[in-house]
C-alpha positions, 0 to 999 in steps of 0.5 A: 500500500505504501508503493501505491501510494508513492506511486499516487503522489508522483502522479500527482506532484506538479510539473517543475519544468518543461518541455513536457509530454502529455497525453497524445505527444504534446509538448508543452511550453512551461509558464505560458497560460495563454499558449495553456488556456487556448482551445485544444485542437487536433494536430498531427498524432495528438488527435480527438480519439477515445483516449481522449474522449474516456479522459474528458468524461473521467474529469467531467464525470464518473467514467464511461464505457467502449461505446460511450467513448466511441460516441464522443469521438464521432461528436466531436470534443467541442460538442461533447463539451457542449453538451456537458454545460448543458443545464439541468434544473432537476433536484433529487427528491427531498422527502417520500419514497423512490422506487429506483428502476431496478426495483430498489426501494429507497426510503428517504424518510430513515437516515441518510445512507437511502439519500447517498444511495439516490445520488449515487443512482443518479450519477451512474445512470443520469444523463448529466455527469458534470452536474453531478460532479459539480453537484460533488465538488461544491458539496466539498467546499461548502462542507455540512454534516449530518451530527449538526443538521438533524434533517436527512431532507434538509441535507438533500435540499442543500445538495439540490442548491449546487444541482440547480446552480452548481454551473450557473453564477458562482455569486447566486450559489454563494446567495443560496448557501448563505440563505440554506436552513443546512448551512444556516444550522451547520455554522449557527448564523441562524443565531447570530444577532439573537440579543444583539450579539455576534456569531461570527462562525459563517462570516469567518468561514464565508472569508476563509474557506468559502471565497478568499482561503487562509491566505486572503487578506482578510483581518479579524476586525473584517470578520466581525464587520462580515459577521454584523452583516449577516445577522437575522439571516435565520431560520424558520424551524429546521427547514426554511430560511426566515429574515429575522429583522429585529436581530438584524445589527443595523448601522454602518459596516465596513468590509475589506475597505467597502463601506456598506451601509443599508436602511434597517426599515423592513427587509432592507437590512437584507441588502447587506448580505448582498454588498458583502459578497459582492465586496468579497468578489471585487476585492484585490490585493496586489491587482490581483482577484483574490477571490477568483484566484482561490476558487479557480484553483480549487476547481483546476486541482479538482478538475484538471491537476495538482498546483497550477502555476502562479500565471495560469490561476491570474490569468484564469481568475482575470478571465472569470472575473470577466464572466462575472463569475459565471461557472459554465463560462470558467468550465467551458475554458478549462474543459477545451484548454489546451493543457486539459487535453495534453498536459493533465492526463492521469494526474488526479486519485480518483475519488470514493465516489470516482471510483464506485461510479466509474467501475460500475460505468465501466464494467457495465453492471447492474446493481440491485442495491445502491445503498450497499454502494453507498455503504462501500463510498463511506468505507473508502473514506467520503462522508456523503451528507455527513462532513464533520468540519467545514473545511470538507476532506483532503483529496489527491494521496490522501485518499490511498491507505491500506484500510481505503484500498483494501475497501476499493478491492472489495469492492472491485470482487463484489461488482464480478462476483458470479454470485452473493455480491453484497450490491447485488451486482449483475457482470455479463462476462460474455458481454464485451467478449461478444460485442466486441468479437473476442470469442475464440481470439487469445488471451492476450486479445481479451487481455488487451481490450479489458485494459482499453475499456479500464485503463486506456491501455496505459499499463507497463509491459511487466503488468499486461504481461502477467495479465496475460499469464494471470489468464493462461494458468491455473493452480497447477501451472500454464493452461491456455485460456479457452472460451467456455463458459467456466473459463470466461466466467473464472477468467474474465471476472478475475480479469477485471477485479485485477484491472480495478485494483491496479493502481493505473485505475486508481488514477483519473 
């Protein structure tokens, strides 16, 4: 486990000098974000294949499979980006029961596993991976649990506010956070202003984690003026937001060099909150947008690769900016970006949720339990729903140790298993094997297109060779692979959980 992950963290580790090759033979030119942020186009052997295309839908995404990557290639990548920042408005259910369409009844009523359960549903099945993923990201950032909040709906309401307007304007997802019962409860502004005091818990994390970082800025005086500005933001029970006037701290504010200064007469006082965050998102520091840098660095060490260097984030942040913060307009740069489809190939661990998704995508099975899925996504180390601090979890090598890979693996068997899978998976062994015309060809030719479907092929020869030889034995010695039933059911399921538990796969 060390190996691998010593292995994740040189993956990972940012790129000191160039000339670099990535993926499709590109070389890259250090230090030059215009040349980095340009739109990629195919030139000489660096083409829009399905390498590239399974690499765009792992980032915007959860994976995919042969056929879907073909499809991809036939679009064309602008319009498979297009497609991608398609809007969905569309919530997960908040209350009741839903009957997924494998017959799995979820009962949203009892705790939280059924909601994680229906979101990963959607993820796998769903028809727009890169909400999802930013549903995910965003999610991360503006962390909330459940030991705080008390309300499995309330959770999925929050969750709803980043599937609605996770690609939309990054100053309404920060509007609707600030006004969300699960962030109100989590970080207790619901209380700030109750008889005239100050919680400063949301103003301080609003600065911190939430738009400038640890490093942006701001003082503690900004903190309480921030905090001031915030107070009757509240809740009407558990589960609506409620303008609490009368707790409302009136008077003027100053935040980051602004002045704010709103009546108090009726819902005026709300136009604070307002003012503050637009202060926060205009606010510089050596020219620079601080707010703008730290959120697009975020999303290009989630989206893209580790430490993006200093040019790159100003000029990505100027050009955000620019959009007025308008998260479709940031992706679209970063999804046709010339590094993102030459220079960022297989520098990401996958996440639980990555990984969970993306092995059912990918080996197209059928699950009968989603919420044994979800089970498998907390045991591998991502608190769907239930975050215990509001700075999320750290991502990257930290998600590889013995105790995650060995969860990863077992679940990797319990997707193949021919029989008693605890997520009730159902593997077609024959499936790519007769789609794909593999029956009667060799070990080495099954061998091959498993590891194109789950790995690009990017594999050292020592692996594929004892693949390869993996197929070709049995306990007592070498017996070349035949295409029964018993053989294909051993051999390939075999095949497949190995792939899985590689640390290639582990990579997106």
């Amino acid at each position: 486990m060390a190996q691998l992950a010593a292995q994740a963290q040189q993956a990972v580790s940012p790129t000191s000098s160039r000339p670099v090759q990535g993926a499709g033979g590109r070389v890259g030119i250090q230090m030059d974000p215009t040349s980095d942020l340009a739109p990629w186009s195919p030139s000489g052997p660096d083409v829009w294949d399905r390498k590239k295309a399974a690499h765009l839908l792992r980032r915007a995404g959860f994976g995919g499979n042969l056929e879907e990557f073909d499809t991809l290639v036939t679009l064309g990548m602008d319009r498979v980006v297009d497609l991608l920042l398609s809007p969905s408005p569309q919530g997960l259910r908040e209350y009741g029961t839903v009957v997924l369409p494998n017959g799995e009844v979820l009962n949203l009523t009892y705790g939280l596993n059924a909601r994680r359960a229906y979101w990963l549903w959607e993820a796998t099945n769903g028809a727009y991976p890169l909400r999802e993923k930013l549903a995910l990201f965003w999610h991360d950032h503006f962390s909330v649990g459940f030991e705080n909040v008390q309300s499995a709906a309330t959770l999925t309401k929050h969750i709803n506010i980043f599937r609605r307007l996770g690609l939309g304007s990054f100053t309404d997802i920060l509007i609707e956070v600030t006004r969300d019962p699960a962030m109100l409860y989590w970080l207790d502004n619901y209380l700030n202003g109750n008889r005239g005091l100050v919680n400063e818990n949301y103003g301080r994390e609003l600065l911190e984690l939430y738009m400038l970082g640890v490093t942006g800025g701001y003082t503690q005086t900004d903190v309480v003026q921030a905090s001031r500005c915030l107070t009757g933001w509240s809740l009407n029970g558990l589960d609506s937001f409620f303008y609490n006037q009368p707790t409302h701290l009136a008077g003027i504010k100053t935040v980051l060099g602004v002045v704010i200064n709103n009546s108090n007469v009726g819902n005026a006082g709300m136009q604070d909150v307002f003012d503050l965050i637009e202060a926060i998102l205009n606010y510089q520091n050596g020219g620079r947008h601080v707010a703008a840098e730290y959120i697009v660095t975020k999303i290009w060490e989630y989206f893209v690769a580790p430490a993006p260097y200093a040019a790159l984030v100003t000029e990505l942040a100027n050009r955000w900016h620019g959009l007025k913060y308008d998260v479709r307009g940031l992706m679209s740069i970063i999804l046709r970006s010339t590094y993102f489809h030459t220079s960022s190939y297989r520098k990401l661990v996958k996440s639980p949720m990555e990984f969970a998704v993306g092995a059912v995508r990918g080996t197209r099975a059928s699950l009968l339990r989603y919420s044994a899925l979800a089970a498998f996504v907390q045991n591998m180390g991502l608190p769907l729903l239930a975050y215990t601090n509001p700075s999320g979890v750290d991502e990257g090598p930290a998600w590889i140790d013995s105790s995650t890979m060995i969860n990863r693996a077992n679940l990797a068997n319990d997707i193949i298993r021919f029989s008693g899978s605890t997520v009730g998976a159902t593997f077609d062994a024959f499936r790519e094997i007769n789609r794909y015309g593999l029956m009667n060809t060799s070990a080495t030719v099954v061998v091959d297109h498993y590891l194109a479907l789950l790995v690009d092929g990017d594999v050292p020869a020592a692996v594929r060779t004892a693949l390869i030889d993996f197929m070709n034995r049995v306990d007592a010695g070498p017996v070349p692979f035949t295409f029964t039933t018993a053989k294909v059911n051993e051999k390939v399921r075999g095949l497949v959980h190995l792939i899985l538990s590689l640390p290639e796969y582990q990579m997106a």
